[in-house]
N, C-alpha and C positions, 0 to 999 in steps of 0.2 A: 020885706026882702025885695031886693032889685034883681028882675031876670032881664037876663040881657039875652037879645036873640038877633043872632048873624045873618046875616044874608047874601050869599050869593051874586056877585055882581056880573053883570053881564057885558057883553064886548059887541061892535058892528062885525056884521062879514068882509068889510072894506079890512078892519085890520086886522082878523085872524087873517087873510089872505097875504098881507104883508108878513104876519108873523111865520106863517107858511112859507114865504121865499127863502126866509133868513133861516129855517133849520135844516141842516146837514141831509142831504138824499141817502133814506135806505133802501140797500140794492139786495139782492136776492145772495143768500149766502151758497144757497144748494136747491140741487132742484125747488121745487115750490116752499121753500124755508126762508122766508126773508130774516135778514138781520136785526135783528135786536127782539126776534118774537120765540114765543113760547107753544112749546108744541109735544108730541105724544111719539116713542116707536113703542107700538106694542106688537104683540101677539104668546101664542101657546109657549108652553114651558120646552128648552132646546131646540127653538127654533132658529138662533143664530142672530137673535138680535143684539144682545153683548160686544158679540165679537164682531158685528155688522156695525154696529156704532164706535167699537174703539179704533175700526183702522180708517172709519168716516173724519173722527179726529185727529187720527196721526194724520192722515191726507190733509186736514185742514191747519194740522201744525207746520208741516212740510213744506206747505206753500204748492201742492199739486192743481194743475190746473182741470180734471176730471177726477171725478168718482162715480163706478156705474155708469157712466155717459151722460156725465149731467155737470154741467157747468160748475167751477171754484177758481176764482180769483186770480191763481196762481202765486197770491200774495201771503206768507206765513205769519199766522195768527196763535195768538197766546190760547189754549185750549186745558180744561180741568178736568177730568174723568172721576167722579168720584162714584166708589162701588161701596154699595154698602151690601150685597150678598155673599160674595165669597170674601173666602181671609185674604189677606195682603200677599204673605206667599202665593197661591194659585196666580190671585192676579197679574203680578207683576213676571211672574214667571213666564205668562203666557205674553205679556206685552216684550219679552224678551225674547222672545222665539218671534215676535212680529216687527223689532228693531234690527233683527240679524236678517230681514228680507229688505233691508233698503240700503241705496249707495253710502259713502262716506260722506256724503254733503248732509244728502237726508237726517243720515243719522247726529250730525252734529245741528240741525234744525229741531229734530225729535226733542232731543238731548237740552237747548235752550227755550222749546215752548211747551211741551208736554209733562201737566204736571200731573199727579194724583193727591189726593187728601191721607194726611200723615198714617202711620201704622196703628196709632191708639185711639182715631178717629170714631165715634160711636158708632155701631151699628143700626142704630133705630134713630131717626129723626122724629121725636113725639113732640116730646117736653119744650115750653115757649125757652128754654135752656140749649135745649139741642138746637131747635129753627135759631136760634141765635148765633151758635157756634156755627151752624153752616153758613150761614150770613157774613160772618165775619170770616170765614174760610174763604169763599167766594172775593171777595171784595180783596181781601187780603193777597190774594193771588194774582190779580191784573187781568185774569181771564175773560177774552173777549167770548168765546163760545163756552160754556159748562154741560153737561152731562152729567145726570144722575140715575143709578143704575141700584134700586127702584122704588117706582113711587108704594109699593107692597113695604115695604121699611119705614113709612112713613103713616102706616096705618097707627089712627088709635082711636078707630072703634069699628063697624064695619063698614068695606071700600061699597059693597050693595046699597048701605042706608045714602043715600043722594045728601046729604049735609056731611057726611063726614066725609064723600069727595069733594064735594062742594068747598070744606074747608083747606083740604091737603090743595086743590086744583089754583083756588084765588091765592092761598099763600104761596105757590111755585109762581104763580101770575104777577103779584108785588114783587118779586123777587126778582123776576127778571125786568121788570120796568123801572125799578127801584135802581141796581146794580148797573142797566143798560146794557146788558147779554143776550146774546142767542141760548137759549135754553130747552135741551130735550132731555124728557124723563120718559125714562125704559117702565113698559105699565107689561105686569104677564095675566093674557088673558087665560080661562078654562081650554081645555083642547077642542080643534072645531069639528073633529069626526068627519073629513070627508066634505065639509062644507067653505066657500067661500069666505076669505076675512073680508069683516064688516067691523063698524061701531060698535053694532048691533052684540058684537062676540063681548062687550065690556059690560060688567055688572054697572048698573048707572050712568050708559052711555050717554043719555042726556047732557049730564052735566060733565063728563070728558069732552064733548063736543062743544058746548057753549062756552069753556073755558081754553079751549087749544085755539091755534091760529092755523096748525099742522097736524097731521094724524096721518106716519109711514105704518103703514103693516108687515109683520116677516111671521113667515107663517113654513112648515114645514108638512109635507103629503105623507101620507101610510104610507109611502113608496121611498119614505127620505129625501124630496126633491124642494128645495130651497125656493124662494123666492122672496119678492119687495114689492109691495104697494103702496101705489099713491094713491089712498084713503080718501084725505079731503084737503084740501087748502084753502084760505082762508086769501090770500092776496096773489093766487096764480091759479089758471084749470088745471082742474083735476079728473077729467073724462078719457085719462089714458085708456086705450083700448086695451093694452099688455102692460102684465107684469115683467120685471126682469131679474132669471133666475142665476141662482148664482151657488156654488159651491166652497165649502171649507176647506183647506188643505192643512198638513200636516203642521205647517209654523203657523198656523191658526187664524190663517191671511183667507178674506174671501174674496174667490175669483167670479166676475161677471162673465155669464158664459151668453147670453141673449136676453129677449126678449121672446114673450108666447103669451097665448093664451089661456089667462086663468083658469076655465074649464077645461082646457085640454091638459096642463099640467094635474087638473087634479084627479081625472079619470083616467091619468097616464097607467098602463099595468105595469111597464119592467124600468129601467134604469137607462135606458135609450133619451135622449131630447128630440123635439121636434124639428125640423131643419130650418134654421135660419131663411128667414124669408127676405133678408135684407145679403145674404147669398146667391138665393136665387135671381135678385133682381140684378147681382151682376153678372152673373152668369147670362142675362136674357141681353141683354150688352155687348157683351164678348160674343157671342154668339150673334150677332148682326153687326160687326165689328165696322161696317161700313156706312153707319146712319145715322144722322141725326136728328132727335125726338124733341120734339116742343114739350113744353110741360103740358100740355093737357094732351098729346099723343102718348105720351110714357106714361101717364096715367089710366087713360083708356087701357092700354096692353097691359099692364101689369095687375090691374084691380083684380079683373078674372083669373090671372096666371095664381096670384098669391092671395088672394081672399081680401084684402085690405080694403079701408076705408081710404077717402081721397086726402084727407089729415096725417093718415099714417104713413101713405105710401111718399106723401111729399118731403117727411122727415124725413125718411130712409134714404132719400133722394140727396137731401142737404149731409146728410151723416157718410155715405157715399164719397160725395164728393169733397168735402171734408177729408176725408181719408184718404182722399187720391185713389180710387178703387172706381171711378169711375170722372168722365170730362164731364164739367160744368161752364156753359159758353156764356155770353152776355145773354139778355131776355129769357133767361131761364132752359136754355136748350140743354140736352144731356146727349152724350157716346161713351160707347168704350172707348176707356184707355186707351183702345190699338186703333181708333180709328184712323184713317186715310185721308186726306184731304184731297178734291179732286183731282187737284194738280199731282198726286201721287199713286194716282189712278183710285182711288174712291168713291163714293158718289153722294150725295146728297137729297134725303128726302124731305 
């Protein structure tokens, strides 16, 4: 008997580096999310991550240029939601209460890139039958982003034993490398009692973490108070200081109400938020209406007024002026809006 055995051939760094020029730049689809990778939203059971991912994708089918304050294209993209937890009624029901919150334009963008997987769609992703048909649903669609809502439907044995994530985890991974998709699968953690979301809160974190490129957290307080983490990323920092919390309204649309402190949202007592500190800083603005601050003067003042780090307070600074909520001059200088120029009888520090 003849065994033939292959090997592996190998290439110079000279011309992977060539072949590096010649492929396509991936750019960041969403916050710390680059395009074409694979990634996790998890946390506790009702904590808003469903409905925090469906209208992530209507924004990314719309062509909206923010979501939560975090950079999108503004370019509209083909997007697949597929749910495999609830029935087709509920879902579609509720994606119908979140299509009557958007313009006529929108809605006829919704309308051409927003798809879902058909009514008789399996439930359970197990059998290399099912991973087939998903596969072929996927590809079949054109969708540049997919979503699947959750990888718990896709158990078949337990998600604790580290090989049976291990298998669900690299087959989502082929999947999206395979098809060439952005890829987020909805994972429900145990409830955290009061404690911070982590990895840590996932049975098997190990290998959720070795296999995602991304990991957002949505987590929900004893107090009902919403929020979003950026857990980890994989090709952007991920050392946010605050989370940004957000609430559900009645057409099942979540509104981004700020930015806070995780430990302060989670020993919050009553149903009050903490005040915007990116408020205060204009207010401290308006309030000296006549001055203008170097960027390392408006940082000295404000670090102690609003507790921030010098990372944090510079974004706020950028988002500010951005907004037009406050003047942004050449070399980094900032005023209020109302400021005076000397010649208007103002002054200059």
């Amino acid at each position: 008997m003849v065994v033939l055995i292959c090997y592996m051939s190998t290439i110079k760094f000279s011309l992977a580096r060539e072949m590096y020029k010649e492929m396509p730049p991936k750019k960041m689809l969403w916050s710390g999310v680059k395009e074409k990778s694979f990634g996790l939203v998890f946390g506790p059971p009702k904590s808003g991550k469903t409905i925090f991912c469906e209208y992530l994708a209507i924004s990314i089918a719309i062509g909206r240029e923010s979501y939560f304050n975090h950079f999108l294209d503004g370019n509209p993209k083909k997007v697949l939601f597929i749910g495999l937890e609830e029935s087709f009624e509920s879902r579609l029901g509720r994606n119908i209460l979140q299509y009557e919150t958007l313009t006529e334009e929108e809605k006829l963008l919704m309308d051409e890139n927003y798809d879902v997987q058909e009514i008789d769609f399996p439930k359970f992703v197990i059998s290399k039958e099912n991973w087939e048909n998903l596969y072929q649903t996927i590809e079949g669609s054109g969708a540049e982003v997919v979503f699947i809502d959750s990888i718990t439907r896709m158990n078949h044995g337990k998600l604790e034993d580290s090989k049976t994530a291990e298998e669900i985890m690299s087959r989502l991974r082929v999947l999206s490398q395979e098809l060439n998709i952005t890829l987020f699968a909805i994972h429900h953690t145990p409830k955290l009692h009061g404690n911070p979301i982590t990895m840590d809160g996932i049975k098997g974190s190990s290998v959720f973490a070795q296999e995602s490129d991304f990991a957002i957290g949505i987590n929900r307080t004893d107090r009902n108070h919403r929020y979003v983490k950026n857990v980890f990323f994989r090709y952007d920092n991920d050392d946010d200081e605050f989370v940004k919390e957000f609430e559900i309204s009645a057409n099942a649309c979540p509104s981004y109400s700020g930015e806070v402190d995780e430990d302060e949202i989670l020993q919050r007592l009553d149903r009050r938020r903490a005040v915007d500190k990116r408020e205060v800083m204009k207010d401290f603005f308006n309030s000296n209406p006549n001055v203008i601050y170097t960027l390392k003067q408006a940082v000295d003042v404000l670090k102690p007024l609003v507790g921030l780090q010098e990372r944090q307070i510079k974004t706020y600074l950028s988002e500010l002026s951005n907004n037009q909520k406050i003047k942004c001059y050449e070399r980094g200088h900032y005023s209020s809006v109302y400021y005076r120029s000397i010649g208007e009888g103002g002054k200059n520090e």
